[in-house]
C-alpha positions, 0 to 999 in steps of 0.5 A, a space after each residue: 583465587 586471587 593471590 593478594 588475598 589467599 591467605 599466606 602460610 603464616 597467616 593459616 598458622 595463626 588462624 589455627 592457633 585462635 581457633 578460628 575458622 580458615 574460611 571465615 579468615 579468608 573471607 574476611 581478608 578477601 572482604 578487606 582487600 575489596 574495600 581496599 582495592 575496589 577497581 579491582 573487583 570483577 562483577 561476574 560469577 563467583 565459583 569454580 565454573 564447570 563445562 558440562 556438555 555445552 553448558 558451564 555451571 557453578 556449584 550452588 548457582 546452577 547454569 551461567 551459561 550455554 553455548 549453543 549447539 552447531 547447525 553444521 558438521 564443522 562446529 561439532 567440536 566448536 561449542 566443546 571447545 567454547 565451554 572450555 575456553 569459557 569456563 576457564 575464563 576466572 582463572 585466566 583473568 586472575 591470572 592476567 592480572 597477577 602477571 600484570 600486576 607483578 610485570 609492572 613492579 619488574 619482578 620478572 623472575 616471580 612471573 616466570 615462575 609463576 607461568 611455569 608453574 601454573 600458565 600450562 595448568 590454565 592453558 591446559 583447562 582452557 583446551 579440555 584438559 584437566 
């Protein structure tokens, strides 16, 4: 999720207080900041892509997209490998222009922080992992 939007932990607080329900307010914030930055917005699939055999799914949207099947010995691993780095692609995205945009405003100390904490977990999706 991209962070300008995600709903701070103060922000959560009030919007339990209203009684109002947190994925309606996060949506609503993420529709605000769109309007508001919409050079911003990527025109792809919404969703948490899945890899499932060679082809990558999201929930509710069914198959995005197939990687094809090798025609040789040596690609066996290859099409796996694909539907990881391509299912992981959201999430590098958002996380390239996050760092982007925080390198920009020299906040160096933030952008460590941040690929230590969650750099390895996407690099670790993008290779299989989990």
């Amino acid at each position: 999720m991209n962070r300008e939007w995600k709903l701070t932990d103060q922000e959560i607080a009030k919007v339990i207080a209203m009684g109002v329900d947190i994925n309606e307010a996060q949506e609503a914030k993420k529709k605000a900041w769109l309007e508001a930055n919409p050079q911003r917005e990527m025109n792809y699939t919404k969703g948490e892509w899945k890899k499932e055999g060679n082809k990558i799914k999201v929930f509710g949207r069914g198959t995005i997209a197939i990687c094809p099947s090798p025609t040789d010995d040596e690609g066996v691993f290859e099409f796996a490998a694909n539907a990881h780095i391509i299912a992981a692609a959201p999430e590098m995205y958002e996380a390239l222009a996050y760092l982007t945009k925080i390198l920009k405003k020299e906040m160096f100390g933030e952008a460590m922080l941040f690929v230590q904490l969650e750099g390895a977990d996407i690099l670790k999706k993008a290779k299989g992992g989990k």
